[in-house]
C-alpha positions in Angstrom: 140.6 31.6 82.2 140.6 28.0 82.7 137.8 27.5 81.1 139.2 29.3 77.7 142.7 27.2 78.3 140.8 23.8 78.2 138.9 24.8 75.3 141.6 26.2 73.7 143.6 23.0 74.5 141.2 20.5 72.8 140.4 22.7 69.9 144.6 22.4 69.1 144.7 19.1 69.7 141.7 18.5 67.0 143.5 21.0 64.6 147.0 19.1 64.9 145.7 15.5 64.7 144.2 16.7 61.4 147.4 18.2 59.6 149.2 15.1 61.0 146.2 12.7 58.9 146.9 15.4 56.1 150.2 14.5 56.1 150.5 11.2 56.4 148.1 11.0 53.0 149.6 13.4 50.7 151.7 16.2 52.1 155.2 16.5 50.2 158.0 16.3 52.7 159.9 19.6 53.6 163.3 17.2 53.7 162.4 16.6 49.4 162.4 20.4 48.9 165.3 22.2 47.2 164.3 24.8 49.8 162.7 25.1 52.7 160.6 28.6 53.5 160.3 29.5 56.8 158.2 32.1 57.5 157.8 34.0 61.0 154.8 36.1 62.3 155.5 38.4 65.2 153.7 41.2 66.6 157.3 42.7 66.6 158.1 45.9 64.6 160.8 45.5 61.6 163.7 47.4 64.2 162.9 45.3 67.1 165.7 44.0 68.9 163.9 39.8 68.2 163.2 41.2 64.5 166.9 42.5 64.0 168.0 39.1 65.6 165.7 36.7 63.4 166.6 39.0 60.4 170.2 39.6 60.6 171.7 36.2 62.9 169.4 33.5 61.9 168.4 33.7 58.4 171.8 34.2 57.3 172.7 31.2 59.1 170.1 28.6 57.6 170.5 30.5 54.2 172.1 27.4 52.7 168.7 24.6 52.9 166.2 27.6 54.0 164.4 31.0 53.4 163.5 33.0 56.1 160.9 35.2 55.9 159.7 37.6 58.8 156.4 39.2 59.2 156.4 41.7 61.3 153.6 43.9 63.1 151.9 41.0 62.9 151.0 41.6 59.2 150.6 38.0 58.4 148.6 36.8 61.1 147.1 38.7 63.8 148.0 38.4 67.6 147.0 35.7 69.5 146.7 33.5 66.0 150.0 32.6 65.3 150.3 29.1 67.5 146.5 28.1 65.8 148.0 29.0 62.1 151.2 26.4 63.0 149.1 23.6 64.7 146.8 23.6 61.0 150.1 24.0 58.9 149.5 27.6 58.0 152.6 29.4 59.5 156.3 27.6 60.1 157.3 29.6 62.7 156.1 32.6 65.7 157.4 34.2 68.7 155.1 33.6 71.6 155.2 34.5 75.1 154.7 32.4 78.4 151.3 34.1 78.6 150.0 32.8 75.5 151.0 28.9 76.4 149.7 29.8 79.8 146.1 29.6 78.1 147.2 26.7 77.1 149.3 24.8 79.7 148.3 26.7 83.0 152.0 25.6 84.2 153.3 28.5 82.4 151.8 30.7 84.2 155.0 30.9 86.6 157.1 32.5 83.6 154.6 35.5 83.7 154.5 35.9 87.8 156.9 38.3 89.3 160.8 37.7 90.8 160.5 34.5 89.1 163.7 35.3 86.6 166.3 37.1 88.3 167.6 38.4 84.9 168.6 37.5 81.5 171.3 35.0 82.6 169.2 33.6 84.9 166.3 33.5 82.3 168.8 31.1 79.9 169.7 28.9 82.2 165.8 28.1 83.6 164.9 27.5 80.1 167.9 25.5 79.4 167.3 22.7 82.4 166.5 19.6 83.2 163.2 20.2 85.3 162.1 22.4 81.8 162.0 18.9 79.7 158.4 17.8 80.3 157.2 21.3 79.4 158.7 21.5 76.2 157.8 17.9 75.5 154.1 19.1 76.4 154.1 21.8 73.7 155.5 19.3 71.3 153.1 17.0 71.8 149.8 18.4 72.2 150.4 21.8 70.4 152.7 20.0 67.6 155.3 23.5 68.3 158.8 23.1 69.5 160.0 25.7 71.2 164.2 26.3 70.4 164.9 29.1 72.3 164.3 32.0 75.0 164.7 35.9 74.0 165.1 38.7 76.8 162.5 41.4 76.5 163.9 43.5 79.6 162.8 44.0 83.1 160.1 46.1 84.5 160.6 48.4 86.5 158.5 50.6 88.4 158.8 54.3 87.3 156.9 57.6 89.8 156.1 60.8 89.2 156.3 61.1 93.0 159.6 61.7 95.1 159.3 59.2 98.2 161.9 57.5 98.6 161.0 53.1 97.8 162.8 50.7 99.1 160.4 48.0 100.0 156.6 46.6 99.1 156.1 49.1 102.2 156.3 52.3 100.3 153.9 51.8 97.6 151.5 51.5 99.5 148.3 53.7 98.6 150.3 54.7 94.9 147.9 54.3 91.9 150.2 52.5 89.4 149.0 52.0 86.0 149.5 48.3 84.7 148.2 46.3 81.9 144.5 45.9 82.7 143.9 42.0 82.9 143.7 40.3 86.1 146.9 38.6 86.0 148.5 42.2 85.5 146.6 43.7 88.3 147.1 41.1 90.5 151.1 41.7 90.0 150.6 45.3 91.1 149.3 44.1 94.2 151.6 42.4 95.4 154.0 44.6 94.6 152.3 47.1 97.5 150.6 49.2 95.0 147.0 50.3 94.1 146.7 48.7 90.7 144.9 50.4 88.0 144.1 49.4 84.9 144.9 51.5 81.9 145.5 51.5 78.5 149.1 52.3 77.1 148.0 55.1 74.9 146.8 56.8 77.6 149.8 56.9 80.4 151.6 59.7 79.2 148.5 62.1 79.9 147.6 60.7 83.5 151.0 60.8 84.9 151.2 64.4 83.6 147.5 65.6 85.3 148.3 63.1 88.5 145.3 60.7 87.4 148.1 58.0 88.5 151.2 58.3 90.4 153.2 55.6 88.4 153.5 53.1 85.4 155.9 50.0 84.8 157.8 49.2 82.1 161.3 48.3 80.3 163.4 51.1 80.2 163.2 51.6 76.0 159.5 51.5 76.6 160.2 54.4 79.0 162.0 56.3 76.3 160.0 55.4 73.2 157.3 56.8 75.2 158.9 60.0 76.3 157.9 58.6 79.9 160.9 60.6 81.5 159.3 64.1 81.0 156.0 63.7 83.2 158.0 61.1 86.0 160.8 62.4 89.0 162.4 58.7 89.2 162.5 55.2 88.3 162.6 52.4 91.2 164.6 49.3 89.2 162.6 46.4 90.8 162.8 44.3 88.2 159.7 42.5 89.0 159.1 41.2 85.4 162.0 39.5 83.5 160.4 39.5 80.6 160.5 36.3 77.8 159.7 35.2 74.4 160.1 31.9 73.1 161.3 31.2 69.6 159.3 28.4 68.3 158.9 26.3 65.0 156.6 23.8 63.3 157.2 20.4 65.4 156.4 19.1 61.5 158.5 21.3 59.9 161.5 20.3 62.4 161.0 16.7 61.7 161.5 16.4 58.0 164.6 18.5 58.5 168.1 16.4 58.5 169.5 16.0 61.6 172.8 18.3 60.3 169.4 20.9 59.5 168.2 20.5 62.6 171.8 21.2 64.3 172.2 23.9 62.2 168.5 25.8 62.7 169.0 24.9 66.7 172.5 26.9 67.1 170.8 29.8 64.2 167.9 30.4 66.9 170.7 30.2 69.8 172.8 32.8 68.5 169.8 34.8 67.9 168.6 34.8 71.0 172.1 35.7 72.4 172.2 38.2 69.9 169.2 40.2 70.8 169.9 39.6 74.4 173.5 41.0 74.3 172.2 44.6 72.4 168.9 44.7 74.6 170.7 44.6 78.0 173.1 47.1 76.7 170.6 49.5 75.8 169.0 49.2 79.3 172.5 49.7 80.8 172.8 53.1 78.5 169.6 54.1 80.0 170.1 54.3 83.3 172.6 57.0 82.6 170.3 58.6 80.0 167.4 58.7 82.5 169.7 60.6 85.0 170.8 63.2 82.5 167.3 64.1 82.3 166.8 64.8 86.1 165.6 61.7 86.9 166.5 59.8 90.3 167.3 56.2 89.4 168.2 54.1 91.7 168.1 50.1 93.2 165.2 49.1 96.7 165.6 46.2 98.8 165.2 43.6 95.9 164.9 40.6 98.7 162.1 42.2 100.2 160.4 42.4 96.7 161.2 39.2 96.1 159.9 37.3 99.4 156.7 39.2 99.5 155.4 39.4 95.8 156.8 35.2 95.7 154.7 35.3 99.2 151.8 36.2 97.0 151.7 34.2 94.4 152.1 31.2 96.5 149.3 31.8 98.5 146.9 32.6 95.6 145.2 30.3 93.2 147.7 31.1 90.3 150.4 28.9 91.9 148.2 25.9 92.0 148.6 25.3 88.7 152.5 25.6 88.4 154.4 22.1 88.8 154.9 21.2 91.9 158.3 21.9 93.7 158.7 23.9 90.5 159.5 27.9 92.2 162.3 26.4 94.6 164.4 24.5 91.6 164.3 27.6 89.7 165.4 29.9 92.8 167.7 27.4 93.2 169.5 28.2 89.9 
């Protein structure tokens, strides 16, 4: 993975010192334009909670010098592409997770490790201080993206077809939970106590119905979509994963604004954020009643003793040696 992050690094670096040159000799300025076109690629579906937000908070709010346009399902560039298609001047704007900076800037790793967020509140205010500076200048500067806001995607929680009872690392011991296949995803399911094993998502529904796992972990409207609830007996709300996406623009685009543009397009992708966070965390409180009226046992474990030993694990693996140093105890310190 390192490897593919340096690479990864230099080719950006080659691709945004080029659309700088091509600016500099011929490129119209966005500032001269009687409007601006902003236009987003996500892998989000149109009735997303971050799709609703972008659509209906901030384009009406940069109406008056901009045109928004969002691309959703990632039908204008494909996954993984979006933050190459900004850096050559091909795309304005993305959603893009911790885990895709994290192939570039290994220090972001620590936004995808568990019981690092506490929740959405604590999720704002991390990305909102002081010791979060030199990472967003980073980005700026060597992947020519600023990055305006953070939007909530939900917790993850572990959800059982079994009955024990969970309340610490303790009891998961020897359960085969189903996560996201790549190491870093595997390597979270160990340190939450569980057997790990890798799975793809199309296939969960059938192997907690035959018993080929015992568990799965995801958001609660995942669980839903999914129909989850009709092949598990309970969901333990760990909240190991405080899930993030970061709303970021064209670091060339967001200099040829006006600073009122600027002021304006900053408090649009605020109240966005806010927006989505507000209905998304509502629909997980509505949940938790839903899930019961369908049999389910929902209930809280000891989330200090999730906490300490998963943060236990990461510290003492080779993940954490690339996070800034001193960087886990300011943001428990939040």
């Amino acid at each position: 993975m390192k490897a593919t992050g340096i690479f990864a690094k230099e080719s950006l670096k080659r691709i945004v010192t080029a659309a700088t040159i091509a600016t500099v000799i011929g490129v119209s300025s966005l500032a001269q334009a009687a409007e601006i076109k902003l236009r987003m690629s996500a892998i989000a579906s149109a009735t997303d909670q971050r799709a609703v937000a972008m659509t209906e908070v901030f384009a009406p709010a940069i109406a008056s010098f901009a045109n928004f346009e969002g691309h959703w399902n990632s039908s204008l560039f494909k996954q993984g592409t979006e933050i190459e298609a900004i850096a050559r001047g091909n795309l304005e704007m993305t959603i893009t997770s911790a885990q895709e900076l994290a192939e570039f800037f290994p220090e972001f790793s620590i936004f995808s490790a568990g019981y690092v967020h506490r929740d959405a509140e604590h999720q704002k205010r991390v990305f909102a201080a002081d010791f979060m500076s030199p990472l967003k200048q980073k980005v700026e500067d060597e992947l020519g993206i600023k990055l305006l806001s953070v939007m909530y995607l939900g917790r993850r929680h572990v959800n059982l077809r079994t009955e024990q009872d969970v309340k610490t690392p303790a009891d998961l011991a020897g359960v085969k939970l189903r996560m996201p296949g790549s190491d870093a995803w595997q390597f979270l399911g160990r340190a939450l106590g569980a057997n790990p094993t890798p799975m793809a998502f199309s296939e969960v529904y059938t192997a907690l119905q035959t018993g080929a796992v015992d568990g799965q972990d995801n958001p609660l409207p995942t669980d839903k979509d999914a129909k989850l609830y009709e092949v598990t007996k309970q969901i333990v709300l760990t909240s190991h994963l405080v899930d993030l996406n970061y709303i970021a623009i064209s670091n060339k685009v967001w200099n040829e604004l006006t600073a009122a543009q600027q002021a304006t397009l900053q408090q649009a992708a605020d109240d966005a954020a806010e927006s989505g966070r507000q209905k998304q965390l509502k629909l997980e409180t509505d949940l938790v009643q839903f899930f019961k009226d369908q049999g389910l046992k929902v209930y809280e474990p000891d989330l200090k003793a999730f906490q300490t030993t998963v943060q236990a694990a990461y510290l003492n693996s080779d993940y954490s040696k690339a996070w800034t140093p001193g960087m886990l105890d300011k943001i428990n310190a939040l």
